[in-house]
C-alpha positions as CSV (number, residue, x, y, z in Angstrom):
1,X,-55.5,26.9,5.1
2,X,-58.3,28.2,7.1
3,X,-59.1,28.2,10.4
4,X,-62.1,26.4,11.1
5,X,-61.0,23.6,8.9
6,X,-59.1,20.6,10.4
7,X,-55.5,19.4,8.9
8,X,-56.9,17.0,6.0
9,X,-56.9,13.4,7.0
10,X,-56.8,14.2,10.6
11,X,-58.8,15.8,13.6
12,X,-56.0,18.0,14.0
13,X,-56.9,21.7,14.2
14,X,-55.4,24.1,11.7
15,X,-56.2,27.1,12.7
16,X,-54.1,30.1,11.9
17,X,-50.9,28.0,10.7
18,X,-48.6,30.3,9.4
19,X,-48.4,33.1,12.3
20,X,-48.6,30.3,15.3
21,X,-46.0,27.9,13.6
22,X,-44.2,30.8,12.1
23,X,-41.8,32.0,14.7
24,X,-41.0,28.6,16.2
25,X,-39.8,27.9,12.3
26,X,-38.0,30.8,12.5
27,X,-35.9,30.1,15.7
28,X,-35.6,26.2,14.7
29,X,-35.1,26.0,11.0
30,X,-34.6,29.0,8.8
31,X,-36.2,31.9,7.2
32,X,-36.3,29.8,4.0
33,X,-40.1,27.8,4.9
34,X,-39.1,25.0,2.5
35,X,-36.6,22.1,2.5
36,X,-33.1,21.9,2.0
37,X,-31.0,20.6,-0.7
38,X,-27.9,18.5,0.3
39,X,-25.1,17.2,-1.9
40,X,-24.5,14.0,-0.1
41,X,-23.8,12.2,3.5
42,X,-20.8,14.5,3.8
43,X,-22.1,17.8,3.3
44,X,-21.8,19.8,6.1
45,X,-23.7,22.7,5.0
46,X,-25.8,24.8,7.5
47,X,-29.6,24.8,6.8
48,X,-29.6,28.3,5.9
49,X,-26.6,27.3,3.1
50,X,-28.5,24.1,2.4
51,X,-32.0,25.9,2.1
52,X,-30.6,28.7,-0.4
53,X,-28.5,26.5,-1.8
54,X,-32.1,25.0,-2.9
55,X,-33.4,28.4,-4.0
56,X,-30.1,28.6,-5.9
57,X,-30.8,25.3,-7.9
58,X,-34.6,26.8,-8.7
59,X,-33.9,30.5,-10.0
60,X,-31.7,29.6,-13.7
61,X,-34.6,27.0,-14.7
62,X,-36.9,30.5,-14.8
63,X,-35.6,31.3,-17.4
64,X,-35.7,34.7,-16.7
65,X,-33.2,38.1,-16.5
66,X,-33.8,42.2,-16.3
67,X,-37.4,43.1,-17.0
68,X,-39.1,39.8,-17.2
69,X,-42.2,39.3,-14.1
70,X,-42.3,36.3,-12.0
71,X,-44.7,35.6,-9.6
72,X,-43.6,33.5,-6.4
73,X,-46.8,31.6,-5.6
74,X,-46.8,31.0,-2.2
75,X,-44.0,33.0,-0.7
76,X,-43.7,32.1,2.6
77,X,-41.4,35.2,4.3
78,X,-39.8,36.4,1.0
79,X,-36.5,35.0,1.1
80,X,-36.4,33.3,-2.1
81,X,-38.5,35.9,-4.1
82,X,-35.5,38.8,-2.6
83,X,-32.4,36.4,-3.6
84,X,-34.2,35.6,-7.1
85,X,-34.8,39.6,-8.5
86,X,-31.6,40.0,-6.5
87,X,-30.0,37.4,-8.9
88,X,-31.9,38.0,-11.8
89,X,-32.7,41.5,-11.8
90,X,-36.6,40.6,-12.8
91,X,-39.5,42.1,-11.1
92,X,-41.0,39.4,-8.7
93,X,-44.6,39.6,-6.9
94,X,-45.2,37.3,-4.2
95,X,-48.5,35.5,-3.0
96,X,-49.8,34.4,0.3
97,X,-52.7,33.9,2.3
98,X,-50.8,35.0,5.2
99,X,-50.8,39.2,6.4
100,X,-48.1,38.1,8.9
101,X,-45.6,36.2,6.0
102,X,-46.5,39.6,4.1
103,X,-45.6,42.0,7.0
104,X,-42.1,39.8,7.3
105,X,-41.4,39.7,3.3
106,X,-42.1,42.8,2.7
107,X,-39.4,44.8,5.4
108,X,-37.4,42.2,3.9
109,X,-37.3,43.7,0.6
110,X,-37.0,46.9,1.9
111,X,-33.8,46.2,3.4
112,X,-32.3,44.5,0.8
113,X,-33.3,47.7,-1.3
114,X,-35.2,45.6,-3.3
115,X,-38.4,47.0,-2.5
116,X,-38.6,48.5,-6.0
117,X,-39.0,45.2,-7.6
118,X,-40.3,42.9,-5.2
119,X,-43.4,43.2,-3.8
120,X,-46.2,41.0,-1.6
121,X,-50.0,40.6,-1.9
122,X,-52.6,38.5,0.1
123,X,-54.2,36.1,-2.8
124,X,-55.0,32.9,-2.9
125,X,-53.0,30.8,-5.3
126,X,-55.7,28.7,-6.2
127,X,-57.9,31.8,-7.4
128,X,-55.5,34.6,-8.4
129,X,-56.7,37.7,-9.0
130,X,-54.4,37.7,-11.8
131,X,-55.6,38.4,-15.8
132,X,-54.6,35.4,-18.1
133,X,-50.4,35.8,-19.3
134,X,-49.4,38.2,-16.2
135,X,-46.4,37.2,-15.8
136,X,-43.1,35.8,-17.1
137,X,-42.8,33.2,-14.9
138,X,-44.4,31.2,-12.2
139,X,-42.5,29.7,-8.9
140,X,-44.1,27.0,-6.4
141,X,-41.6,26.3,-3.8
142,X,-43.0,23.4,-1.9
143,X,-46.2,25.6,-1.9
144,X,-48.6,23.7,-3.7
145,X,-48.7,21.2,-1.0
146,X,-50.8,23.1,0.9
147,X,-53.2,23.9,-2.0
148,X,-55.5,22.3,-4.6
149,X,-53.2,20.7,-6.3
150,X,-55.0,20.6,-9.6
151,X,-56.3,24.3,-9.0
152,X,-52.9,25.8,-8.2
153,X,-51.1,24.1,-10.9
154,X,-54.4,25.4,-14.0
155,X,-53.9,29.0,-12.3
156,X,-50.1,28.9,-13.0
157,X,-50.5,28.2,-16.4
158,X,-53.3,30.4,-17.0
159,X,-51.2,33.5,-15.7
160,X,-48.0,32.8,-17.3
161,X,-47.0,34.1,-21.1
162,X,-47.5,31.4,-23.6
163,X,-44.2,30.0,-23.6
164,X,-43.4,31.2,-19.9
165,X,-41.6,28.4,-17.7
166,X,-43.8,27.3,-14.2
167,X,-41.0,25.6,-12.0
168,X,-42.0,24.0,-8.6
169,X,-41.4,21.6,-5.6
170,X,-43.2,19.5,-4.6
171,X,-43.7,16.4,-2.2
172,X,-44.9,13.0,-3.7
173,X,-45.9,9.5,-2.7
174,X,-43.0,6.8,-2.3
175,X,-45.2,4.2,-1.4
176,X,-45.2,1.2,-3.0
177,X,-48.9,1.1,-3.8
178,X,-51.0,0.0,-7.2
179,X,-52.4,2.3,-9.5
180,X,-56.0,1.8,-7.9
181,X,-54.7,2.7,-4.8
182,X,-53.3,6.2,-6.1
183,X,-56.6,6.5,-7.9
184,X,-58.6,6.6,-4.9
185,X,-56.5,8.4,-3.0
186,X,-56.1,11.3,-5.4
187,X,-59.4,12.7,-4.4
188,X,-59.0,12.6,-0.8
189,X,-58.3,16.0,0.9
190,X,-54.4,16.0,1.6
191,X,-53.5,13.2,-0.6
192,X,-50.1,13.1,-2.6
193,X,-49.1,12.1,-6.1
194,X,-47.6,9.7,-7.3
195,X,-44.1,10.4,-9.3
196,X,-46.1,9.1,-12.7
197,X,-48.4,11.4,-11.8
198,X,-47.1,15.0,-13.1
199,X,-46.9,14.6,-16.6
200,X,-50.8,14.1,-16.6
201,X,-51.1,16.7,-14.1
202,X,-49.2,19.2,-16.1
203,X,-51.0,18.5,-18.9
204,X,-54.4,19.2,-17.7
205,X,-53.3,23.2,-16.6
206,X,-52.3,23.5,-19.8
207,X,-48.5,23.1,-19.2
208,X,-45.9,21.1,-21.2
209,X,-43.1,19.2,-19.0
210,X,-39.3,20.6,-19.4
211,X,-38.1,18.4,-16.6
212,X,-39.5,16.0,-13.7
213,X,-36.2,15.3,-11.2
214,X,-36.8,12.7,-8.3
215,X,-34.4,14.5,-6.1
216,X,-35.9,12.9,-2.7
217,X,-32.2,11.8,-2.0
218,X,-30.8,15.7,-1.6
219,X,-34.1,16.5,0.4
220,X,-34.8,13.7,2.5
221,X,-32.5,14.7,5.4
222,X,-34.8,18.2,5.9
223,X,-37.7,15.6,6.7
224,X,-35.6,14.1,9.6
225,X,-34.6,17.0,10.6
226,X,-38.1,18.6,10.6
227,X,-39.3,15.2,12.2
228,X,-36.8,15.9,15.2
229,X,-37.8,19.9,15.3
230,X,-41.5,18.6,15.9
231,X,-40.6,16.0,18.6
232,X,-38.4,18.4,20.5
233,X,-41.0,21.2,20.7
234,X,-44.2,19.3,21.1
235,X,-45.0,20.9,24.1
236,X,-44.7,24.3,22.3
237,X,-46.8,23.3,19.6
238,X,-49.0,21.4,21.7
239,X,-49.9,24.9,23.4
240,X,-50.0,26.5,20.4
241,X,-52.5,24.7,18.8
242,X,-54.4,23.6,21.9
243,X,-53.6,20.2,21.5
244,X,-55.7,17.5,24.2
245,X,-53.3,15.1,24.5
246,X,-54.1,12.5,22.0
247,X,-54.3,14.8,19.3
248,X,-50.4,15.7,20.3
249,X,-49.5,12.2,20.2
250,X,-51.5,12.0,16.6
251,X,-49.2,15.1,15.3
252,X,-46.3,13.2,16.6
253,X,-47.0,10.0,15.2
254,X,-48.4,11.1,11.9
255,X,-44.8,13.1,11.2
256,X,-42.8,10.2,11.6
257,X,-45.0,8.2,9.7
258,X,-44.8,10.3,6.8
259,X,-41.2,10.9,7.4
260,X,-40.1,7.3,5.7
261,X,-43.2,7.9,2.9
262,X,-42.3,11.4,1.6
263,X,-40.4,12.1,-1.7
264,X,-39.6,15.6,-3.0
265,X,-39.9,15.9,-6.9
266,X,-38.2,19.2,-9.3
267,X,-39.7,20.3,-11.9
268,X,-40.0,22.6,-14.8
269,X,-42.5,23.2,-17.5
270,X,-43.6,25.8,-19.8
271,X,-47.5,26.8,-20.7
272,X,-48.7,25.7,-23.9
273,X,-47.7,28.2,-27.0
């Protein structure tokens, strides 16, 4: 994201996202910036069990052990990229466009004593300053959403090893809408996929699907909750981002909207031998 752009779709500002919206996440949510994974109606899991309960789901489909290289696109404040080399024992290099995510991740690792094999750079993952077959392994955790979709998913196959598994998050279209409809909405700025989407997705980075899980049903409570997070500090962010008053009501409004429209979708691929 940059900031003199505008949230795609919208007239709201996004100006410097990550280190305005970052504490507030912090204090409301967890230091895991993605959704949480819940087994059912019953589960009473805390978001911090239910968030790295998700990451927990995500590090065996790497595919990777002692040695191997895996580059977390999209880090947000390290926590997955410390609990995967701590699980693993692989070397893991995390990416973001934020200094202030970096600042956080990186005296994470250091006090897990992990700072020997995890590590935190300022790239884009959309243009990775990366040479082609870098890496082991490639993670997306609901990053790509913020990203050129297209872009982000050809630079993960271009950097991993031929053979070398990309696994991702991502959020998708559960609209019921035509196939024209998705057409001409996949160029607009912001737009989502479509679950029959990914396979031909995949295939144009270069990458070969393993697996493509609808798992919207474990996810979809994180949305209400995020919805209700957003409505309960609306002045907050309404100061933070200098909202004029209609453009707080738009944020508000265009949450809930996408609250019911929102799937999450798992999956796992591997770069073309």
């Amino acid at each position: 994201m940059q900031s003199d752009e505008n949230v795609p779709g919208t007239s709201l500002p996004q100006l410097d996202y990550y280190e305005l919206v970052g504490p507030m996440l912090r204090r409301e949510w967890d230091d895991n910036f993605h959704f949480a994974y819940w087994l059912g109606p019953d589960d009473t899991a805390t978001v911090e069990e239910a968030t790295d309960r998700f990451t927990d789901l995500l590090i065996p489909k790497l595919g990777v052990g002692a040695g191997d290289r895996v580059l977390d696109v999209g880090c947000g404040l390290g926590k997955p990229a410390v609990r995967l080399a701590a699980a693993t024992g692989a070397t893991v290099l995390g990416i973001t466009i934020s200094s202030y995510q970096i600042g956080i991740a990186t005296e994470r690792a250091a006090a897990e004593g992990l700072a020997d094999r995890v590590g935190f750079q300022q790239a884009d993952g959309t243009a990775m300053p990366f040479e082609d077959a870098s890496f082991d392994a490639a993670l997306a955790f609901e990053s790509i959403v913020h990203m050129d979709r297209r872009r982000a998913l050809a630079e993960m196959g271009r950097v991993v090893v031929p053979g070398g598994r990309v696994v991702l998050t991502d959020l998708f279209d559960r609209e019921d809408i035509t196939a024209q409809e998705a057409a001409a909405r996949a160029g607009a700025p912001g737009a989502l996929p479509r679950l029959a989407d990914y396979p031909a997705l995949l295939e144009a980075a270069g990458l070969v699907a393993d697996e493509i899980s609808d798992i919207s049903e474990n996810v979809s409570p994180s949305f209400t909750m995020m919805n209700d997070i957003t409505v309960a500090n609306k002045d907050e962010l309404a100061k933070l981002f200098n909202f004029t008053p209609e453009q707080s009501e738009e944020a508000e409004s265009m949450v809930g909207q996408m609250t019911g429209e929102l799937g999450c979708v798992l999956i796992v691929a591997h770069r073309k031998p």
